[in-house]
N, C-alpha and C positions, 0 to 999 in steps of 0.2 A: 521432460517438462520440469522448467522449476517455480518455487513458489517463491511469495516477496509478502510484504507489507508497507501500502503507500500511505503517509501521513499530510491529512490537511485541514486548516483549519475551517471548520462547515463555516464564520460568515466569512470566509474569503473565496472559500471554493467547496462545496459540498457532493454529497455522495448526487445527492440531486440533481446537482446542475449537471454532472456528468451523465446520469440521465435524460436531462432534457437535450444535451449536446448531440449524444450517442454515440460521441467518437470526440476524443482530444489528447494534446498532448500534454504530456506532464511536464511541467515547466517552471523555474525559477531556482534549481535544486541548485547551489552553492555552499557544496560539502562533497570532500574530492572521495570520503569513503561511499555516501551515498551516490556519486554521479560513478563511481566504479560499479556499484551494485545497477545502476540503469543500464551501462553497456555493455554488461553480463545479462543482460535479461531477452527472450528470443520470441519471437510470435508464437502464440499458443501456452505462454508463463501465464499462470496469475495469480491476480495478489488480493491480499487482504485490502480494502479499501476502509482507514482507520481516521478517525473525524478527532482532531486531538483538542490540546489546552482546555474550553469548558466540558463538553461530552466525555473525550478520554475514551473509544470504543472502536468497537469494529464492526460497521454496518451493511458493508454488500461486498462482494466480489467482483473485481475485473479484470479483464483477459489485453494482455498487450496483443497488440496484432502490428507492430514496426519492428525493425532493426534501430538502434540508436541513430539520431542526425542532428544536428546544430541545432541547438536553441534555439529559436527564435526571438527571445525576449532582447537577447545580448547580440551583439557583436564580438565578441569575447569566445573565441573558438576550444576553451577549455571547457565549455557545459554542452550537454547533452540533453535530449529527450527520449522518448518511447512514447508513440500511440494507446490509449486504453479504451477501451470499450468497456458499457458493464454490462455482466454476465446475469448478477443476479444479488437482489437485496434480500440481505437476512430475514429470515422469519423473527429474530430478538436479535438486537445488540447484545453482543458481549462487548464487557465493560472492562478499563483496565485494573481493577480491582477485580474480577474477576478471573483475569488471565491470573494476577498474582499470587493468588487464592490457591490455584490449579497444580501442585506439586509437580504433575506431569510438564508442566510448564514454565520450570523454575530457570530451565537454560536457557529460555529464548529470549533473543535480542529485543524485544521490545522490555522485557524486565530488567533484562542488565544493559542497556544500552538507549534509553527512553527517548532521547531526543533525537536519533537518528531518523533521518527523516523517510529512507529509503530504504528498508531493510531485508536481508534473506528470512525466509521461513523453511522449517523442515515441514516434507509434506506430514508427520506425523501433528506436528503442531497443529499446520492448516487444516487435518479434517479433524481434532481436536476442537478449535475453535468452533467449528463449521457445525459439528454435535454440542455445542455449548448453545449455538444458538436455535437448535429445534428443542431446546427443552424448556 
């Protein structure tokens, strides 16, 4: 299994609505490093699901359940999606001030790589964050 972290902005697309959906695809990613990180990602990954620009956190978890397929949104056979499900909302947001705070947490791509939209997480990060947010 491996882990990720997906970034969106909640009024465009929120931890929520992918709640209320219960299944959707993640779409619109146009950045060849994150659409390589989507068809690297396998049924049973999951990811950080992170609400950016005004919030800046990481609010629930979700479990991709596709293989990568054509976008949808494009025509344009260079982007890719993956299926998500959510697994489960945090007890507390962690914040991105938070994660930078975290010394244990000084290599991860969301610190040194902030706009990426798609990103890998080590699982150490992932249950890291995951204990940031029961406390």
């Amino acid at each position: 299994m491996n882990y990720w972290l997906i970034k969106s902005e909640p009024n465009t697309y929120s931890w929520d609505d992918l709640v209320k959906l219960g299944k959707d695809h993640w779409d619109g990613v146009r950045n060849y490093q994150a659409r390589n990180n989507i068809m690297a990602m396998k049924p049973g990954d999951l990811a950080l699901f992170y609400h950016s620009v005004n919030d800046k956190c990481v609010v629930g978890i979700a479990e991709c359940v596709s293989d990568f397929y054509p976008d949808p949104t494009t025509d344009d056979d260079r982007w890719v999606v993956v299926d998500f499900i959510p697994k489960q909302k945090l007890k507390k947001p962690v914040t991105l001030d938070q994660v930078k705070a975290d010394e244990r947490l000084s290599e991860m791509v969301l610190v040194r790589n902030s706009r990426l939209s798609v990103q890998p997480v080590k699982k150490e990060e992932f249950d890291i964050i995951i204990a940031m947010s029961e406390v």
